[in-house]
N, C-alpha and C positions, 0 to 999 in steps of 0.2 A: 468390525469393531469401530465403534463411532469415535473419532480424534476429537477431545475439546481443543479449542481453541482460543486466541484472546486476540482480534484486532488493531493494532494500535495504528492511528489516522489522520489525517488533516482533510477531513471530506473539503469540497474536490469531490468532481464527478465520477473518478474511476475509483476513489474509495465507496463510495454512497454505492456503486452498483458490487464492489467485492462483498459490500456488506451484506446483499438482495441474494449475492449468489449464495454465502455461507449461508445463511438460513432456508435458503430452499433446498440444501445437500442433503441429507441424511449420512454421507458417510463425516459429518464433520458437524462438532457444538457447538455453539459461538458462545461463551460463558460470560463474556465482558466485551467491552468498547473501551479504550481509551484514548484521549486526543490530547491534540500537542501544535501551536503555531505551525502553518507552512502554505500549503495554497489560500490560506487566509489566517487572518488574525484568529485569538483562541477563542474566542467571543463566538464566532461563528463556524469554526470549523465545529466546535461543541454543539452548538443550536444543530446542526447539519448532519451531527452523527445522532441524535434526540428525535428529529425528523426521519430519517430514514427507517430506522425502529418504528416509528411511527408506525409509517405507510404498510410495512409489512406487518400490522399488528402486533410488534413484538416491545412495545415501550416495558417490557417486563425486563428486559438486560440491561442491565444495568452500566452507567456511562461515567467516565472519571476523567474529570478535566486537567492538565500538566500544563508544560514548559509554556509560557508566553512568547519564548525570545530564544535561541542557542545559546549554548554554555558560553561564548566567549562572543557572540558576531552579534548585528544587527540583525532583527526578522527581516528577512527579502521574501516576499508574497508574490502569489502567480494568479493579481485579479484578470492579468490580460488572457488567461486561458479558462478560470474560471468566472470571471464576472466579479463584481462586486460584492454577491453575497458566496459567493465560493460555488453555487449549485444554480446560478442562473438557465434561466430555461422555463422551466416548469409552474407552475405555482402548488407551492407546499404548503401541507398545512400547521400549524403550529404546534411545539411538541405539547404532549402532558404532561410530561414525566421531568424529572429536574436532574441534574449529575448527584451522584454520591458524594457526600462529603470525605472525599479524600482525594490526594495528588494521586495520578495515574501513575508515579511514580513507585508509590508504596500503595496502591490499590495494585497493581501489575504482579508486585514482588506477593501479596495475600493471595493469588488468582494463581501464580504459577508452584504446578506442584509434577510427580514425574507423569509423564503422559501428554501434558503438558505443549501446545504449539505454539510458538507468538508471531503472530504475522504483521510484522510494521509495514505499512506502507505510506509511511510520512519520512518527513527528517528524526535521525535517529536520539532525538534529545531525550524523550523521557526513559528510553532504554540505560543511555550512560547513567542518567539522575538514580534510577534502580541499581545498578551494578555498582555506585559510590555508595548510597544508602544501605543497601542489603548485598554483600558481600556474599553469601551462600547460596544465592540466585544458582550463578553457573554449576551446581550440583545437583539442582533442581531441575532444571527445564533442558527438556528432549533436544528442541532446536527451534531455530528461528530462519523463517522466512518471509526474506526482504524483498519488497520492491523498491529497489534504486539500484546507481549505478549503472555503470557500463562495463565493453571490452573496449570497443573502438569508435564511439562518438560521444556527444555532449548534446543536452538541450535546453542550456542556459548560459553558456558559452561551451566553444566548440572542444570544449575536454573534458566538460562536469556534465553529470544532470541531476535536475534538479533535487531530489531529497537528499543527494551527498553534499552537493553546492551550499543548501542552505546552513547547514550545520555537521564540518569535515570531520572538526574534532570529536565529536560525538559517535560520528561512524568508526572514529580508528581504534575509540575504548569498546565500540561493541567487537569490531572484527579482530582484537587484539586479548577478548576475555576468555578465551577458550570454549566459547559455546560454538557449536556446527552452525557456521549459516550457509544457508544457499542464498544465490541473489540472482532473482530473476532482473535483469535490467534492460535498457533501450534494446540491446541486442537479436532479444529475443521479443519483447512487446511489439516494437516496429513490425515485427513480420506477421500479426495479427488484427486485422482492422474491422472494425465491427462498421457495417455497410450502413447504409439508409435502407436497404433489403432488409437486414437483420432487424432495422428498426422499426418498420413497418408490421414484421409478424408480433411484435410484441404490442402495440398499439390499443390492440383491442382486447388484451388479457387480461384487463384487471386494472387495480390501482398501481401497483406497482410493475408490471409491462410497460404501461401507458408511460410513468413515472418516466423510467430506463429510458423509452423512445423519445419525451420529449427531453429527457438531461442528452440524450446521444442526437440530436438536430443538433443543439447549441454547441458542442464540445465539437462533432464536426466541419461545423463552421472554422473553427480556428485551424485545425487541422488541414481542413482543404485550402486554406488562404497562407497558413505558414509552410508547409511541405507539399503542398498538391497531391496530398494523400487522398486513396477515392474510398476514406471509411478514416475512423480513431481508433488509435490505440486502448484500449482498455486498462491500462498498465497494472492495474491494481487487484482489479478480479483473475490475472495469472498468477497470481502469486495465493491468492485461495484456492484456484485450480489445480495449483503443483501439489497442493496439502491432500485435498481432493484426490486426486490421480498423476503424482508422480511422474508414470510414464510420458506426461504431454510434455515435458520439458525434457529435454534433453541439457544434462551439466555434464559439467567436466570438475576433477577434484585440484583444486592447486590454492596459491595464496593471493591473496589480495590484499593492497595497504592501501591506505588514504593520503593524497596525497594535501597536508594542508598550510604549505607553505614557498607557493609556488608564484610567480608572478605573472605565468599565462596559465598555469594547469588545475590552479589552488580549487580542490574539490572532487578532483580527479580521483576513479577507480583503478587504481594502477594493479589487472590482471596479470598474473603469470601465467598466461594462459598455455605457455607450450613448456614450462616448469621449468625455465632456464636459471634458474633461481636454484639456493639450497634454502629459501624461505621455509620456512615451516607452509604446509597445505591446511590452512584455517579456513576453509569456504571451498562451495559448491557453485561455479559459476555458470549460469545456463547458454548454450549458444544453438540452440534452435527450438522450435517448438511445433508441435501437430496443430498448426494454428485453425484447421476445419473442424477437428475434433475438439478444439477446445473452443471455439465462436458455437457450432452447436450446442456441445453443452450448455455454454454460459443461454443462450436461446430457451433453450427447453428448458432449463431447471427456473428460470426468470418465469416465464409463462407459467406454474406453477400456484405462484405465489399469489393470494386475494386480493 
């Protein structure tokens, strides 16, 4: 049975490729896009999620533009990981298609109904802007799977990473509304690194192969020069993989809060990972993953795609 699904993004190179994976799935619909400031301004994370529809012939799904800024912080942008235009690398071609006139905010809340998946994997802003606006949201929708978060490191200082860092308070009203999340975070991405091997088989697959291979040269440049990693994290297409095939991830059930007021940790996923806690267990936190089974996948179902 095919799961719709709703993306919500700040393309960013490991959004732009979750996007390439869910449309080349069949067990998964993509029924929308929406974007939200975070590895770039909204200007271009939007252009970037219009483009990637593009490439894979799909400018038919429709895109809805949100938050500019976090509910209470300044936007903090990650051009040093993305580039300037958020998708550096490649040369893209311009979209046709234009966003829907409406905030992803309340285009999200008309999209989600039961069956229902939403897979953020930006900062959690236009998810709260939903749950303030439309209050019967959490009645509606199945569950939500995040990319962000940790258990035990940071990659925008050494106890946040970055889509909680950018906007905390936003993550503590989604983790605090009573809808199931799982959160695939650093924990488990780290332990999957998409090679220049991996990039090569797709090279000559198409437009959107090619696309993947040349956004995954540029992404892991950064990669190899800030961690000595010998391949990138994908971070974003595991979290369409987990909607996909569950079993690659391996979670655990416990609670998680945000921590957004802290003077070394402000942004932090503070896991109860061994439930020492009498927290309520509001999240499914992932701590390993079939990272061969899911880099093939993500390979094969890419190569696919026109």
């Amino acid at each position: 049975m095919t799961i719709p699904i709703v993306i919500d993004c700040d393309p960013g190179h490991d959004d732009a490729i979750a996007i390439l994976l869910a449309l080349a799935s069949p067990e998964v619909e993509l029924i929308g896009v929406t974007t939200v400031a975070g590895n770039q301004t909204l200007d271009k994370t939007t252009r970037n999620a219009l483009v990637t529809l593009e490439i894979a012939g799909r400018s038919d799904i429709p895109v809805a533009a949100g938050a500019e800024a976090p509910l209470r912080r300044d936007l903090r942008t990650a051009a040093h990981v993305h580039g300037e235009t958020g998708l550096d690398g490649p040369e893209l071609p311009e979209p046709s298609a234009r966003p829907v006139d409406a905030h992803a905010a309340d285009f999200l809340a008309q999209l989600i109904e039961p069956g229902v998946v939403l897979v953020p994997t930006a900062p959690l802003t236009n998810l709260a802007l939903m749950l303030g606006r439309h209050p019967d949201v959490p009645d509606r929708l199945e569950r939500i799977v995040w990319m962000g978060g940790a258990i035990a490191e940071g990659n925008v200082t050494p106890a946040a990473e970055f889509n909680a860092f950018v906007d905390p308070e936003a993550a503590a009203i989604v983790f605090g509304s009573g809808i199931p999340v799982t959160m695939i975070g650093l924990d488990v991405t780290h332990k999957a690194l998409f090679t220049r091997a991996h990039a090569d088989r797709l090279r000559g697959a198409g437009a959107a192969g090619r696309a993947v291979a040349e956004l995954s040269d540029f992404f892991q440049r950064f990669h190899e020069s800030r961690y000595g990693f010998d391949g990138s994290p994908i971070h974003d297409a595991l979290a369409v993989a987990e909607v996909i095939d569950p079993s690659l991830v391996t979670t655990v059930e416990c609670n998680v809060e945000i921590e957004t007021a802290s003077q070394w940790c402000d942004g932090r996923t503070v896991v109860d990972r061994w439930n020492v806690t009498d927290r309520p267990r509001n999240s499914r936190a992932g701590i390993d993953v079939d990272a061969n089974r899911f880099l093939e996948l993500l390979v094969e179902r890419i190569s696919t795609l026109p």
